[in-house]
C-alpha positions as CSV (number, residue, x, y, z in Angstrom):
1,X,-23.1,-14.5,-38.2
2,X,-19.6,-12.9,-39.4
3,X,-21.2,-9.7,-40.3
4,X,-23.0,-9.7,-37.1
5,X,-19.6,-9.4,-35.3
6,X,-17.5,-7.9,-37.5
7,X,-19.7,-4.8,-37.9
8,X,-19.8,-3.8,-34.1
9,X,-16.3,-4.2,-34.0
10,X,-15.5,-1.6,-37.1
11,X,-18.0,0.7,-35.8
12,X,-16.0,0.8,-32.2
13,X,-12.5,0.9,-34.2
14,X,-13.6,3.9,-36.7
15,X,-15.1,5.8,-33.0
16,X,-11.8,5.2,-31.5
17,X,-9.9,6.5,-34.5
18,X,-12.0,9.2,-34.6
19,X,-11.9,10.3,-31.0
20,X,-8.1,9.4,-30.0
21,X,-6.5,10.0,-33.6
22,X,-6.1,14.2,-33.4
23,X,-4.9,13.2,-29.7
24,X,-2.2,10.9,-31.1
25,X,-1.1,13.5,-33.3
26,X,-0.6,16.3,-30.9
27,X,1.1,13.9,-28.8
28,X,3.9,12.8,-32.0
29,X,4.5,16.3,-33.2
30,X,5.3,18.0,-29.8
31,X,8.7,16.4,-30.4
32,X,8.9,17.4,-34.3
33,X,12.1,19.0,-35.0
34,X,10.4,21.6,-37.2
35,X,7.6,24.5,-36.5
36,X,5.8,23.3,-38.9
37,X,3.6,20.5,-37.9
38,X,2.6,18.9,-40.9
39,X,6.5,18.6,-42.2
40,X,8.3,15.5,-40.0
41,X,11.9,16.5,-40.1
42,X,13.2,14.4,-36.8
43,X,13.1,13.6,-32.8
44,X,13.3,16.8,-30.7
45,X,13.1,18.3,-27.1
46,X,13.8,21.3,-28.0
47,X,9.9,22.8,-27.9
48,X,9.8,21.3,-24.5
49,X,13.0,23.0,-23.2
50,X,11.1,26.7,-25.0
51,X,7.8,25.6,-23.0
52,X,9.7,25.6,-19.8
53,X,11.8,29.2,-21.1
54,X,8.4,31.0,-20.9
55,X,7.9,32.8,-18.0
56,X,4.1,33.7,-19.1
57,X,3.5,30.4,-19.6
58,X,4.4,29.3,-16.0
59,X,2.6,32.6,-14.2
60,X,-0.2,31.4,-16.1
61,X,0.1,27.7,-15.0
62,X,0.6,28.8,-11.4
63,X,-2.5,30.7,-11.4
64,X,-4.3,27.8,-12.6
65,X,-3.1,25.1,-9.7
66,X,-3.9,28.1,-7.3
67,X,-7.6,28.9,-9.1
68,X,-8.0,24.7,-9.3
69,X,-6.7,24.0,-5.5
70,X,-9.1,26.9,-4.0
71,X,-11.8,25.8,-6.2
72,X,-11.5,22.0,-5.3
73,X,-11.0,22.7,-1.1
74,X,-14.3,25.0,-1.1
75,X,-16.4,22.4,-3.3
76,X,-15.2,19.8,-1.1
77,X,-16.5,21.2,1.9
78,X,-19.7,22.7,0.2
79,X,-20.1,19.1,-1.2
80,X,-19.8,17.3,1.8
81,X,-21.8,19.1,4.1
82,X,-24.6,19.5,1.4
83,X,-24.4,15.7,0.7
84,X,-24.1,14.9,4.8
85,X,-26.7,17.4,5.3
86,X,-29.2,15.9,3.0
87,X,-29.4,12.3,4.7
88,X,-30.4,13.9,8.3
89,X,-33.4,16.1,6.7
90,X,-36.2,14.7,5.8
91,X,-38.3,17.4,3.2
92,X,-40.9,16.6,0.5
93,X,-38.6,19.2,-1.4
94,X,-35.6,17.0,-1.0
95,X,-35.6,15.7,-4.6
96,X,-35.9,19.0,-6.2
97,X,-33.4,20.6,-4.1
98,X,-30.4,17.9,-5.1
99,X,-31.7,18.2,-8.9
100,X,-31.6,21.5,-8.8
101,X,-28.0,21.1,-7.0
102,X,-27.0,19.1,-9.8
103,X,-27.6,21.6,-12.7
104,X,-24.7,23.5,-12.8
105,X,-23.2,19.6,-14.4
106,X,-26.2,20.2,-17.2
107,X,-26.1,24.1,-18.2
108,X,-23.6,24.4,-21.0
109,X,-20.9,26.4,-19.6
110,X,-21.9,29.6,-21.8
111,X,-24.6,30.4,-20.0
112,X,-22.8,29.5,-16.4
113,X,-20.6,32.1,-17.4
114,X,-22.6,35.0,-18.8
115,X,-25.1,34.6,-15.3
116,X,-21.4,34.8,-13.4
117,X,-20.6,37.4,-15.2
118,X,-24.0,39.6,-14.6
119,X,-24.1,38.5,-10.7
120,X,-20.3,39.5,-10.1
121,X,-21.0,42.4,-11.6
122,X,-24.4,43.3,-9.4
123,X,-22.7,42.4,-6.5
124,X,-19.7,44.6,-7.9
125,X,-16.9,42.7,-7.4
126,X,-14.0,43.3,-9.3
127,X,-12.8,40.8,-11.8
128,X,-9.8,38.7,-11.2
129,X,-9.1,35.6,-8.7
130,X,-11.7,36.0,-6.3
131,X,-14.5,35.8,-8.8
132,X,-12.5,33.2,-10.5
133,X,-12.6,31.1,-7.0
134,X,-16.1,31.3,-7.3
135,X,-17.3,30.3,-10.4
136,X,-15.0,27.3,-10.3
137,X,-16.3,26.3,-6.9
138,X,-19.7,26.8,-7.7
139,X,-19.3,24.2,-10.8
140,X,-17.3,21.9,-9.1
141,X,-19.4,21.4,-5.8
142,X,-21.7,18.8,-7.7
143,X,-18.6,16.6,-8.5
144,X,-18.1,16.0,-4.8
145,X,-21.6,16.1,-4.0
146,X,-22.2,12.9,-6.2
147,X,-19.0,11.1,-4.8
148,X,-19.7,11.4,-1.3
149,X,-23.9,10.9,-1.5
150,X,-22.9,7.6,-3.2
151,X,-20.4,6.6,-0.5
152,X,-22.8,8.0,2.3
153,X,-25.6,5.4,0.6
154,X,-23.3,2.4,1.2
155,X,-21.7,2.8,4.5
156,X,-23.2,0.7,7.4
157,X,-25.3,2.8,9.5
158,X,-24.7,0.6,12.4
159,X,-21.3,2.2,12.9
160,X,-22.7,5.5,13.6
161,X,-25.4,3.9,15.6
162,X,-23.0,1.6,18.1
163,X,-20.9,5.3,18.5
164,X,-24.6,6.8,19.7
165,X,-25.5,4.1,22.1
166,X,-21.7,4.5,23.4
167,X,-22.6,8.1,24.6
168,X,-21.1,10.3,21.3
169,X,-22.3,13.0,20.4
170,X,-23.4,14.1,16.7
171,X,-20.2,15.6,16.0
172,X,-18.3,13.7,17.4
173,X,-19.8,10.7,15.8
174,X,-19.4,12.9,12.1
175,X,-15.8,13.8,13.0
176,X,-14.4,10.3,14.3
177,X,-17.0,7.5,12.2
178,X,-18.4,9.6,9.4
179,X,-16.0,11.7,7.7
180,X,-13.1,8.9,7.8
181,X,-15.4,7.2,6.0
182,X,-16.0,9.6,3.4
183,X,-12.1,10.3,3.0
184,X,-11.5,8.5,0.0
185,X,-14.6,10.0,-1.9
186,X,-13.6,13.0,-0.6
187,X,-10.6,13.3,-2.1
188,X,-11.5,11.6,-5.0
189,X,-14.0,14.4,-5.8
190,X,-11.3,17.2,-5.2
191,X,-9.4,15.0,-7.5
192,X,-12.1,15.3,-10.0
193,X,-12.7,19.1,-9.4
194,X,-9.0,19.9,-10.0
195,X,-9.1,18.2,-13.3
196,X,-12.5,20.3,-14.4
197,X,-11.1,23.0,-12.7
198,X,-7.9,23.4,-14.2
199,X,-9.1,22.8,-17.8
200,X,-12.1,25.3,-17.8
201,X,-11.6,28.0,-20.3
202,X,-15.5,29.4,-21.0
203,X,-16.4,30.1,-17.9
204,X,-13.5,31.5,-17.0
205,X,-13.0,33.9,-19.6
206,X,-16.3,35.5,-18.4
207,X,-15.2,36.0,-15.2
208,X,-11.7,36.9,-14.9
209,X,-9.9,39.8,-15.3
210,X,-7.4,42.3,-17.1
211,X,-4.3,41.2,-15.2
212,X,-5.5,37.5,-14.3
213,X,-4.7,35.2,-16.8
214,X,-5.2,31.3,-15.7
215,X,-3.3,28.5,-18.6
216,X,-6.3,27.0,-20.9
217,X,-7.0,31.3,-21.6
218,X,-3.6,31.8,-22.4
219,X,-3.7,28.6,-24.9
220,X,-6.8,29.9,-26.4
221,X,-5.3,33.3,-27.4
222,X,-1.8,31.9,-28.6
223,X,-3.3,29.5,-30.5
224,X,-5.6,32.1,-33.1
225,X,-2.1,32.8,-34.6
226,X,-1.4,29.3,-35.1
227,X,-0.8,26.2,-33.5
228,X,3.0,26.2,-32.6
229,X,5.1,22.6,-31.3
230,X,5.3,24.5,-27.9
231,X,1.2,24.7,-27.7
232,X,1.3,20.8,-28.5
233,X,4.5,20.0,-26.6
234,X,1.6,22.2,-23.4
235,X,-1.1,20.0,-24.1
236,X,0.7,17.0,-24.1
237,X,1.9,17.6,-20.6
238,X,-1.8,18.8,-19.7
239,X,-3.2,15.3,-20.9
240,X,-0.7,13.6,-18.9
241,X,-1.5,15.7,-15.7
242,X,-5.8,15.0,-16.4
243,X,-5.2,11.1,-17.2
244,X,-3.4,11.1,-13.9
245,X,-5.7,13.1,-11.6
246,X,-8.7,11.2,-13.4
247,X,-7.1,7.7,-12.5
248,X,-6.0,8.5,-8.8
249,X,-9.7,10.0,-8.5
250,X,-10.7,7.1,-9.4
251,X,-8.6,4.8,-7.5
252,X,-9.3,6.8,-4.3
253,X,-12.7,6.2,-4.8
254,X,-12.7,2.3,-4.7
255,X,-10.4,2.9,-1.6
256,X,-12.4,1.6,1.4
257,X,-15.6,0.4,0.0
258,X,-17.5,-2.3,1.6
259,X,-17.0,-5.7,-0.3
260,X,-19.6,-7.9,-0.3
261,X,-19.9,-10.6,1.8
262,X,-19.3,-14.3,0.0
263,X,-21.9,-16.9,1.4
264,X,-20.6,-20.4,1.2
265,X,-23.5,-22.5,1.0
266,X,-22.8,-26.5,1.9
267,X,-24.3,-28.8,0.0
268,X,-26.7,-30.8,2.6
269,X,-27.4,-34.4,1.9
270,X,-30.8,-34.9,0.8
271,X,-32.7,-38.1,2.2
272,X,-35.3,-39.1,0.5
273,X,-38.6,-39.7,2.1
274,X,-38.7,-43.6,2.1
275,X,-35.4,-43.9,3.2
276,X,-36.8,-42.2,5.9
277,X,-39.3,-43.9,6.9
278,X,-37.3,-47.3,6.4
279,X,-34.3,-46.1,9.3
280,X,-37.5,-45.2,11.7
């Protein structure tokens, strides 16, 4: 019985070493005194103060919240319309068009980014922040998609019924009953997109260009000389930003959900037959 129990749980420890352990480093030796990262020689902030000196750095993390804010507002209205859009149809298509909206989740982001990178350049559109805008939309409109399908499945279609029989119109009933409703996934999935968005680095070295350069590209150059403290001290403050977009996302999402009702059943007194028949 003891190895039964004791073997799951090493299993789960030496996953959890394995996955968290290179993030616990990065995290200790952005504030090593030394450039070296395998010598320890003390407590510093000094490779945070020379992250925040870089001017680069900070043109290239602006272009990132702008590329990850665009991206996130367009798939959120792409997203909900698609997902609003898709309980008022009624096709024999239906599954195969929201499975085939789902793929751009289950392509491996090499080969999103060589078909952006032929289609842009069909269409001829120069590469830089529009195309960038794009791609990110395009992979981030399933995020929202899923959040606000699964919110549309549990709200109470009486709601938008009673607003019907009171004489409002469709829009009116999406714009007053519906999409209040769908706030908190909505924003939860924008949430979501911003994270995906702003770590993306495949796809959008395909499709950007010469004098756009977004913050995970400008990591991925600087670090094929080395990995310095400042790239760790970055991606210490980029984990901190992702672990708190994922968690608001997913507190958003809980926001407003209909709890289930609790049905108190009262014990009835059971009289038996013969008793019965004894009162009468």
């Amino acid at each position: 019985m003891k190895n039964r129990t004791v073997l799951p749980n090493l299993f789960l420890g030496l996953i959890v070493v394995i996955l968290y352990l290179p993030i616990a480093l990065v995290i200790l030796y952005s504030f090593n005194e030394s450039k070296i990262s395998s010598v320890w020689a003390g407590f510093s902030l000094k490779w945070y103060e020379t992250l925040f000196r870089d001017k680069a750095m900070f043109e290239a993390l602006w272009n990132s919240v702008v590329l990850a804010l665009s991206a996130s507002c367009g798939a959120a209205v792409v997203g909900t319309l698609g997902a609003y859009g898709f309980t008022k149809v009624r096709l024999r298509s239906k599954n195969a068009v929201e499975y085939i909206s789902m793929l751009p989740i289950m392509i491996p982001e090499i080969i999103l980014g060589m078909v952006f990178m032929a289609f842009f350049s069909l269409l001829g559109l120069p590469f830089g922040m529009t195309t960038l805008i794009l791609a990110h939309t395009t992979f981030c409109i399933p995020y929202v998609y899923m959040l606000v399908k699964a919110r549309l499945v549990g709200m109470d279609p009486s709601l938008a019924e009673a607003a019907r029989d009171l004489g409002a119109g469709e829009a009116r009933v999406f714009f007053d009953i519906t999409l209040p409703l769908l706030a908190p996934a909505i924003l939860s999935g924008m949430l979501l997109s911003f994270a995906m968005s702003l770590d993306d680095v495949i796809i959008s070295i395909f499709v950007t260009g010469v004098n756009v350069n977004t913050l995970p590209i400008k990591v991925y150059t600087q670090i094929k000389t080395g990995v310095t403290p400042e790239i760790n001290a970055l991606c210490t403050l980029m984990l901190g930003a992702t672990l708190l977009l994922v968690a608001l996302s997913n507190v958003l999402g809980k926001v407003g959900k209909p709890r289930p009702e609790r049905r108190h059943i009262k014990n009835k007194p059971v009289i038996e037959c013969g008793k019965k028949e004894e009162n009468r």
